[in-house]
C-alpha positions in Angstrom: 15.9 2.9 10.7 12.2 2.1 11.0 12.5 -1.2 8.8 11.6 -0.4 5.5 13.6 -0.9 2.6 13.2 1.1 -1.2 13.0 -0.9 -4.4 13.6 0.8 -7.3 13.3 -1.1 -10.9 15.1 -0.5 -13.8 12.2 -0.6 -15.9 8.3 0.9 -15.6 5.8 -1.6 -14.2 2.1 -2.3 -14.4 -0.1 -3.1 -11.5 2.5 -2.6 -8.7 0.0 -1.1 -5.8 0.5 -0.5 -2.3 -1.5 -2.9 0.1 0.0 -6.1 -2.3 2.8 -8.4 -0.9 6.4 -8.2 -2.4 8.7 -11.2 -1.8 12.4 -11.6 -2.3 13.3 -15.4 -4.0 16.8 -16.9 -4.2 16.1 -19.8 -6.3 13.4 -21.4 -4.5 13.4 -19.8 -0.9 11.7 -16.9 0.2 14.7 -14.6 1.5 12.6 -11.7 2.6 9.0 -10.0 2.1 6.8 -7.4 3.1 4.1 -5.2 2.0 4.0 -2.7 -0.5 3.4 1.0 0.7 2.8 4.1 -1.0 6.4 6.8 -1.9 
């Protein structure tokens, strides 16, 4: 367990890159977050 979690998405996507900040939303609030690293 060294804290990272793996997102996968169902479709492809453009200009996901590692360094940029990914945030979780339910509704409104900010859930959870980090930063995007390289696979």
């Amino acid at each position: 367990p060294d804290g990272r979690i793996k997102i996968e998405f169902f479709e492809n996507v453009k200009g996901v890159a590692p360094g940029q900040s990914a945030v979780f939303y339910d509704g409104n609030d900010v859930i959870g977050g980090g930063f995007i690293d390289k696979e």
